[in-house]
N, C-alpha and C positions, 0 to 999 in steps of 0.2 A: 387807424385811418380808413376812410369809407373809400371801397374801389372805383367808386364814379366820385370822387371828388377831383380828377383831371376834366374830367366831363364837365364840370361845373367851371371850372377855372379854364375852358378854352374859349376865348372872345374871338381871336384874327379871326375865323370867317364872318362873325357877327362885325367886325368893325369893317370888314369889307363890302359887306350888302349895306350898310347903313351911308359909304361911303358913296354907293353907286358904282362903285369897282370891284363886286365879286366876279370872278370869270370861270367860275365851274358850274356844272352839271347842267349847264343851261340845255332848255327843252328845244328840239328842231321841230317848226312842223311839217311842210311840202318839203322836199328832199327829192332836186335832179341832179343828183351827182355835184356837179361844179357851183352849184346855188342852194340856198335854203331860205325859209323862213325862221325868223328866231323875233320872237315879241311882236312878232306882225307885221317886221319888216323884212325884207327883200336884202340878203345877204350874199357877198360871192366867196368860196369856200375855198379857203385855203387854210384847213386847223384839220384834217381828214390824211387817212392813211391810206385812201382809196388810191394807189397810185396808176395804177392804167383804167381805170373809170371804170371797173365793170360791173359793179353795184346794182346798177339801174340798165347793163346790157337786158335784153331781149332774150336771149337764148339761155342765159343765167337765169331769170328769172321764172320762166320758161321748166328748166329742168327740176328749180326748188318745188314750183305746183306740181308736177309731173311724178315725183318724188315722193310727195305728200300724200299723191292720189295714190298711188302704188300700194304704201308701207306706212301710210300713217303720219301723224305728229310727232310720234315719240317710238325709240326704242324702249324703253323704260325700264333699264337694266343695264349695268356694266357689260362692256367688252367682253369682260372674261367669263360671262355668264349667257344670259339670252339676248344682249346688246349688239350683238355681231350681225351685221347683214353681209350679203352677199355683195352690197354698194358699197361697204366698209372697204372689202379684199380688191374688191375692185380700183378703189382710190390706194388705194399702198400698192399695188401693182403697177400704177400710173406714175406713182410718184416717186417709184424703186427707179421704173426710166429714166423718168424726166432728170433727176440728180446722178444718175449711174452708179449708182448703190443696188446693193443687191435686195437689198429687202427694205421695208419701211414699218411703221408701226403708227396707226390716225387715234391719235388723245382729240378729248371734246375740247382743252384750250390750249394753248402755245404758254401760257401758265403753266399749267399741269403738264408739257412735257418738260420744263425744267424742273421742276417741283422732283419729277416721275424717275427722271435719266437721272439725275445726279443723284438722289439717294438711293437708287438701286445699285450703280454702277462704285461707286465710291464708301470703301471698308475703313475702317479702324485704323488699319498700318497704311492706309494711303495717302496721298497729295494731293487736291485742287490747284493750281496757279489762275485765277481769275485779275480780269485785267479791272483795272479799280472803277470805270466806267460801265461794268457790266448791267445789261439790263435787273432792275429788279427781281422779277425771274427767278435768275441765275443766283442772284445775292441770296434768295430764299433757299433755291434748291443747294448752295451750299453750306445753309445754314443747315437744314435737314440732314446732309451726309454725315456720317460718324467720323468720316476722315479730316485731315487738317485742311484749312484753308490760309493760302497766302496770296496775298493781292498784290500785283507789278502794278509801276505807275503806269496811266494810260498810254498805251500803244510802243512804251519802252520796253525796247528787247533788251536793252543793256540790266536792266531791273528785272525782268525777265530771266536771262540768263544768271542772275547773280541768286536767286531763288532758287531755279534748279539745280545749278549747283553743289545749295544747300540742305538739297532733299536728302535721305539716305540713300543708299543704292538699290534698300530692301523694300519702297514705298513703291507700290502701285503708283504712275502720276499721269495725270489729264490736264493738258490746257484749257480753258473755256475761254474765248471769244467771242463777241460780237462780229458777225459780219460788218453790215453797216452799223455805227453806233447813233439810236435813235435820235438823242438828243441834238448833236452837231454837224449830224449828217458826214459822216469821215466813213473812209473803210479801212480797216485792221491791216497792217503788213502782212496778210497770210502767209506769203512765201518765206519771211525771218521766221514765223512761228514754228513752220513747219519744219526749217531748219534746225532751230533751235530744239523741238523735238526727239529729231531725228537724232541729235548729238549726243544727246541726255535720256533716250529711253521712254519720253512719254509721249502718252498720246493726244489728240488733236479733236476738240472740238467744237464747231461754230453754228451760232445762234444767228440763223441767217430770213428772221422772222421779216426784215426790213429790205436784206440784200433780195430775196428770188422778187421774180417779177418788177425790179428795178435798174439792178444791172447785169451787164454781161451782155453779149452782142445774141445770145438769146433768150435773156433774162431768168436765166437761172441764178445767180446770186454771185457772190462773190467767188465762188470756184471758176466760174464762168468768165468771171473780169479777170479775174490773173490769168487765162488761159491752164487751169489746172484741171478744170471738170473734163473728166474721159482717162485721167491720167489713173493707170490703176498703181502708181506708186507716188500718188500727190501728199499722203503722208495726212490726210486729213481724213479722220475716222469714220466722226461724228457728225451730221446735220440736220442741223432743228431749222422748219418754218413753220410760221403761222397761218391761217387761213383770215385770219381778216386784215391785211394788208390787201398785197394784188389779188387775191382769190377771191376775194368779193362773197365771204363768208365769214363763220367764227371755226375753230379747231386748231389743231397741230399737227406736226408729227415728227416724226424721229427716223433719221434712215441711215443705214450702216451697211456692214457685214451681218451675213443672216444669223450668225451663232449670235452675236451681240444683240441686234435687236428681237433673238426671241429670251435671251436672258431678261431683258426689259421689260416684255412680253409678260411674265412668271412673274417679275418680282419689283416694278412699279406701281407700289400703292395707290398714285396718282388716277393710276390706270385703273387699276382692279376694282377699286371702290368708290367709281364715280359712272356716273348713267354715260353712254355711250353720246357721239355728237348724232343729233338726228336725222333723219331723213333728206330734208330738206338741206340743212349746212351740206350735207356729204355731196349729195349732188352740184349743187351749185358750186362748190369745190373744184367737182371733177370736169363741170363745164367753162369754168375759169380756165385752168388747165392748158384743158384742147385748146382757147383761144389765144393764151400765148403762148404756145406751141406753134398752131398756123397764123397768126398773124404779129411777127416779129416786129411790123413795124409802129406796133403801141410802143414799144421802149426806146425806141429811134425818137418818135415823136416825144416823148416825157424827156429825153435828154436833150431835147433840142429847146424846150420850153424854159428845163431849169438854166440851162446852158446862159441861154436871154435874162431871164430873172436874175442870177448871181453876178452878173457882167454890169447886170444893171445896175442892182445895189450897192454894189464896189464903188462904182463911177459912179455913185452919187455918196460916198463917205460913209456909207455902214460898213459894221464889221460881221461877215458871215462866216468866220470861226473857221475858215480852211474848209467848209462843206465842198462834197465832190459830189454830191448824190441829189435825189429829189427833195428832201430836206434841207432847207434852207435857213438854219440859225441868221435873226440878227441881233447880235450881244447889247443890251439895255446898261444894267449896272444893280443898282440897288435895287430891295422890292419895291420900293414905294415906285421909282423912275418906272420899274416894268408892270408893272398895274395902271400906271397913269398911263404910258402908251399902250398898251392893252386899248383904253379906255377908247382914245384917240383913235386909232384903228376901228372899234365899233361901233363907236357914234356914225364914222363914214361907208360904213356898211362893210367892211371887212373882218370876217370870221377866220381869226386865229388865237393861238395858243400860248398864254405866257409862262414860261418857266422857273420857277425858284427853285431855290434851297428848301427842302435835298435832294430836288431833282437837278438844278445846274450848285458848284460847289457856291459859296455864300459870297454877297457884292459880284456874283456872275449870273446876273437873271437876262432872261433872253425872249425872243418871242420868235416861238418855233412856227415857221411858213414850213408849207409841203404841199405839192402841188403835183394833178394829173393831165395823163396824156389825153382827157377829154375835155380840158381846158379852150379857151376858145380867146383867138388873140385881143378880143373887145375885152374880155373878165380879164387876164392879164395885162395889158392894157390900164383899166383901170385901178388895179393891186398896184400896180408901179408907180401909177400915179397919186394917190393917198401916202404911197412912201416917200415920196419928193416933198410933195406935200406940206407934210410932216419934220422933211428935213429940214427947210428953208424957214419954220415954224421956230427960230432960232430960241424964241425968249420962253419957250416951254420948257417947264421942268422935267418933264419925261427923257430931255435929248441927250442922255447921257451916252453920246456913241461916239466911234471910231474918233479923233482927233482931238475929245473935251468939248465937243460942242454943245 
């Protein structure tokens, strides 16, 4: 058998572009934050993970040039080598604060720190417990680890606990988490888990690449919305974010206890053998930061917008999957249904995201909204309105939502 012979025998995206409903990798041109061009038309954006809008701030953008004039384009070399800048130590120093962790560690992707933390951290005689929902990520970095993995149903401690139970007593064990979970926009019982932890000997860690700069009343992430961040016995280890979510860059990083994350440090491949994030991500990172640091009222405003959006949806018969966060699922059905309103959605000039199998489990395809606090109530406004739209659009085959309609 010839090893591209799957290559030859793959059609779905070829029957999708032919059909007029492919929905990937489409090229953006103008880009203001809340709007784009896509095909030469004038789109309003809600498929973006920019969730406090700072993309296109001023002072962000500002510090990437400023960054670049400094140090360059490129580190051009790993971390662990001549990759390190002085912006580097500076941003893990910011970000030791800002989470209340004592140390931190900046990877060039929020990929590479799952890929990095979990096969460093995770031996032979050890245990994973990942929640069956887990960012891909996290799927990978536990495929990478030598130790075992067991996956609890989503967000089930009772599954949860019936796993650690049945770990040995002699396994090294770590929970992995999702903060918020991308897809449906939910947040994890942190507090069971932590619980559950505690009872059983292992330890705690969340992938809060979606949570910081979304919730929490000062958008630190999901330690922050349970009221746990500051607690120095909140039982939670580990915390991964990403930098291009609310940081209005690309990167990671991993923040702990300082013995742990220089163990990480030593012996994260991810880390060691990839060029450092550059000049420009770091900065603009560390100017994100500062900004939801001193102006807490972006996440006020982003929870006040979803808030309106989810209220809406409901009371108009979608089903938005229990989302508590800026992510705003609404559940389609079949692929075909979620491709055809995909479809429907872009013809009217709205730019979002539709999801299948195996990204939502199969006959649960969904078309993921996410929306920021630079949104402006006319672009919301008219998002709501394409969805009514849409709704009342009964004899479409797309409608496969909330009630059989």
């Amino acid at each position: 058998m010839d090893l591209f012979d799957k290559c030859q025998s793959f059609h779905r995206a070829r029957e999708l572009m032919e059909a007029g409903m492919y929905p990937y990798f489409r090229a953006i041109g103008d880009h203001d934050c809340t709007s784009a061009t896509v095909g030469g038309r004038r789109v309003v954006m809600v498929g973006s993970n920019n969730y406090l809008g700072l993309t296109h701030d001023a002072r962000v953008v500002e510090a990437a040039k400023e960054a670049t004039s400094r140090f360059g384009t490129s580190c051009t070399g790993s971390r662990f080598l001549n990759g390190t800048l002085e912006l580097h130590e500076e941003l893990e120093e910011r970000l030791a604060r800002f989470m209340n962790m004592e140390a931190s560690c900046v990877f060039s992707t929020g990929f590479m720190v799952n890929l990095g933390v979990l096969s460093a951290l995770v031996g032979k005689s050890d245990v994973i417990l990942c929640d069956r929902e887990n960012h891909a990520s996290i799927i990978d970095g536990c495929r990478l680890a030598f130790g075992q993995t067991r996956k609890f149903r989503h967000d089930d401690m009772d599954d949860l606990e019936r796993l650690l139970r049945d770990c040995p007593d002699s396994a090294g064990k770590l929970i992995v988490v999702d903060g918020v979970f991308s897809m449906n926009g939910t947040i994890t019982d942190l507090p069971s888990v932590v619980r559950l932890a505690r009872k059983y000997g292992a330890r705690v860690m969340v992938d809060d690449a979606h949570g910081i700069g979304m919730i929490g009343p000062s958008g630190r992430g999901t330690l922050d919305h349970f009221g746990m961040l500051g607690d120095p016995d909140s039982g939670v280890d580990l915390v991964m974010g990403t930098f291009s979510k609310s940081l209005a860059s690309i990167g990671g990083f991993i923040a702990g206890s300082a013995n742990v994350v220089n163990f990480i440090k030593h012996h994260a491949r991810a880390l060691i053998f990839s060029a450092s994030p550059t000049p420009a991500n770091t900065a603009a990172a560390m100017a994100a930061l500062q900004i939801i640091e001193e102006e807490p009222w972006r996440v006020e405003t982003l929870n006040r917008i979803v808030t309106h959006v989810r209220c809406t949806l409901n009371d108009m018969g979608y089903d938005t999957m229990g989302s508590e966060t800026a992510i705003v699922p609404v559940l389609i059905g079949s692929d075909e249904d979620t491709f055809a309103f995909w479809k429907m959605l872009d013809d009217r000039g709205i730019f979002a995201n539709p999801v299948v199998a195996p990204g939502t489990p199969a006959g649960k395809g969904l078309i993921r909204t996410s929306y920021m606090a630079s949104h402006t109530d006319d672009e919301i406004a008219r998002v709501l309105a394409v969805f009514s739209e849409l709704r009342a659009v009964r004899e479409a085959p797309a409608l496969a939502l909330a009630g059989g309609a």
